[in-house]
FIMAR-674086 format. One line per field, with one value per residue (C-alpha): residue number from 0; residue in three letters; chain; x, y, z. Coordinates in pm, 1 decimal, padded with zeros to 6 digits, always signed. Layout:
BEGIN
num	[NUM, ...]
residuo	[ALA, ...]
cadena	[A, ...]
u	[X, ...]
v	[Y, ...]
w	[Z, ...]
% end
This chain:
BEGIN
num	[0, 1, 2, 3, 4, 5, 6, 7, 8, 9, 10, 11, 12, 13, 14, 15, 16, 17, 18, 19, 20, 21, 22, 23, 24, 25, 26, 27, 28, 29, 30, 31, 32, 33, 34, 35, 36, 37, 38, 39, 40, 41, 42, 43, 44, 45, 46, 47, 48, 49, 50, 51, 52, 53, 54, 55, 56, 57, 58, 59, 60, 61, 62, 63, 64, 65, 66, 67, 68, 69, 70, 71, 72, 73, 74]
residuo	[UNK, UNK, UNK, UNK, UNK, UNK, UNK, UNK, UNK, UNK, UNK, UNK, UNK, UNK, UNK, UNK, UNK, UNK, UNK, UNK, UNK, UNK, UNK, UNK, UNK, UNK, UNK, UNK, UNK, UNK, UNK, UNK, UNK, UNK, UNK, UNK, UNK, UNK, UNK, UNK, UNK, UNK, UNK, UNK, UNK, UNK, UNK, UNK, UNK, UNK, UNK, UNK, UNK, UNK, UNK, UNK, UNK, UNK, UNK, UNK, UNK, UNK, UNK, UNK, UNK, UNK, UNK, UNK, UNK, UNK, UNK, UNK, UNK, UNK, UNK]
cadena	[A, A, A, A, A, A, A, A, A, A, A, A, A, A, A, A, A, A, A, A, A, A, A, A, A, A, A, A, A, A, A, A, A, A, A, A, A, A, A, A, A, A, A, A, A, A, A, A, A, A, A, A, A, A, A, A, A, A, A, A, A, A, A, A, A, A, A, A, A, A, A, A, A, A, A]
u	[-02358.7, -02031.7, -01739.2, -01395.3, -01100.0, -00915.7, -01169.9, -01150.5, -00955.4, -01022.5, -00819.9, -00558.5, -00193.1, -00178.0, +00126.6, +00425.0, +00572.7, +00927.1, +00918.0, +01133.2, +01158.7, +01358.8, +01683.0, +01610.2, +01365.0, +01141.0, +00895.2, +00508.4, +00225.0, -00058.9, -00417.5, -00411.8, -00230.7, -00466.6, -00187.5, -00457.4, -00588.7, -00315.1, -00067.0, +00087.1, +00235.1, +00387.5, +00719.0, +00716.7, +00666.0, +01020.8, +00952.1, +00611.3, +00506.5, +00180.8, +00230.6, +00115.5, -00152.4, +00071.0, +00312.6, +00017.0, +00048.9, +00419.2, +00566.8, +00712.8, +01031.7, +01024.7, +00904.7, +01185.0, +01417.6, +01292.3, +01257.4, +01612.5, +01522.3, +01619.4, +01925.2, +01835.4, +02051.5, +01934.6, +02177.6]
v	[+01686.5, +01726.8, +01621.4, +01855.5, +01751.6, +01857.6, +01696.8, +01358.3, +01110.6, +00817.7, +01057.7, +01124.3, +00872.5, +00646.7, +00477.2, +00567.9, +00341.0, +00349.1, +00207.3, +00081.4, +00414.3, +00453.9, +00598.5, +00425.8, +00368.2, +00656.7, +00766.6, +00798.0, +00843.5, +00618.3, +00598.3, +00211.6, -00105.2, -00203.6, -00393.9, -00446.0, -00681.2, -00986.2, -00784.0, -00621.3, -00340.2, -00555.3, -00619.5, -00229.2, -00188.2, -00245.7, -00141.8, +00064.6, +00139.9, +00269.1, +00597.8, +00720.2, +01001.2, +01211.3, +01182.1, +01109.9, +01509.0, +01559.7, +01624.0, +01350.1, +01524.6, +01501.5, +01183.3, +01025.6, +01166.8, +01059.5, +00698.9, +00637.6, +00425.5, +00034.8, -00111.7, -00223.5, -00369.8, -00256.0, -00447.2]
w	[+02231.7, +01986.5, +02110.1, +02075.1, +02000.9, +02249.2, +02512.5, +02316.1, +02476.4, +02255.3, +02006.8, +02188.1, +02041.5, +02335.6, +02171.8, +02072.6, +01794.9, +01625.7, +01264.2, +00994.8, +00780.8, +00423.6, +00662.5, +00940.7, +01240.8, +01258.8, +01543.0, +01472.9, +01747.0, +01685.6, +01850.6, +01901.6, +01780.4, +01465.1, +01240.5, +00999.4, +00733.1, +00720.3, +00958.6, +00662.0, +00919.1, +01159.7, +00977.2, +00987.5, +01365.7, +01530.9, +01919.4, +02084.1, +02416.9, +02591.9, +02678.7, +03009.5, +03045.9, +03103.5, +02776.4, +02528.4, +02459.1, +02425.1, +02142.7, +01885.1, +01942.4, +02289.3, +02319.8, +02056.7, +02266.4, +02563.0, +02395.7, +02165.0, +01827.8, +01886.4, +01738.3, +01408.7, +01118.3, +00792.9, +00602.3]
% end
């Protein structure tokens, strides 16, 4: 049997993740913590939390607002 999308919970972002961006921290959705080969995102990653059921549909929007950016100094 195919599996949908929309009936796919291993898709669904179950974190949401602020990184360091070009102007500042910027929110993304991922589907799990993989930092990868050597950790080369961590320095990138500057807060996350595990969303519950619940919030893994909102929007990024929604959930930025819900979640403020961390203090960060960019200096």
């Amino acid at each position: 049997m195919a599996r949908t999308r929309a009936t796919d919970a291993e898709e669904i972002p179950r974190y949401f993740v602020w990184v360091r961006g070009l102007e500042g921290p910027e929110p993304q959705k991922w589907t799990a913590m993989d930092f990868g080969v050597g950790d080369w995102k961590r320095p990138l990653v500057l807060a996350y939390l595990e969303l519950p059921e619940d919030e893994r549909r909102l929007s990024l929007s929604m959930l930025a607002r819900r979640y403020p950016p961390p203090r960060v100094d960019f200096s």
